[in-house]
C-alpha positions in Angstrom: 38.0 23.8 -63.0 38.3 26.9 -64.7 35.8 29.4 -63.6 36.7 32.2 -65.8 35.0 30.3 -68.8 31.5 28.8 -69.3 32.0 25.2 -68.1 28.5 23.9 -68.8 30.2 21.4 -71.9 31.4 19.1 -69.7 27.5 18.7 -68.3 26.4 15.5 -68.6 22.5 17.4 -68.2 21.2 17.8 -71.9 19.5 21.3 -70.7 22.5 22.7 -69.3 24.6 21.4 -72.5 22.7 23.9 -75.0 23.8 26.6 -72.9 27.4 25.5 -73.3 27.9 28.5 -75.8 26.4 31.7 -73.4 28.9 34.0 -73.2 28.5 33.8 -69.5 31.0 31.5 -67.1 27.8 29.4 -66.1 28.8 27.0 -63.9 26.8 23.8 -63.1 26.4 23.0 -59.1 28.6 21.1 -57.5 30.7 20.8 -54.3 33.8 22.6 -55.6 31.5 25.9 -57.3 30.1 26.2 -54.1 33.1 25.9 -51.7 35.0 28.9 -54.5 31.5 31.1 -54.4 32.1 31.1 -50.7 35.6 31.7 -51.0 35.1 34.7 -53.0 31.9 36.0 -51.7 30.4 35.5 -54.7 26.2 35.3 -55.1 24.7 32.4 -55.9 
């Protein structure tokens, strides 16, 4: 996964899909978000 980009396309959640186009790098939850947010101390 690329977190330097907002990865909310490849949602299968209609919500998070029209938000694909933020220009933040929203990511949506999962196991391997939360293991790199702890990784690099990063606020969820």
């Amino acid at each position: 996964m690329n977190f330097n980009r907002n990865n909310l396309d490849k949602s299968n959640s209609p919500y998070l899909k029209q938000h694909e186009n933020n220009p933040i790098n929203w990511q949506e939850w999962n196991q391997e978000v939360l293991d790199y947010a702890k990784k690099n101390n990063k606020i969820i």
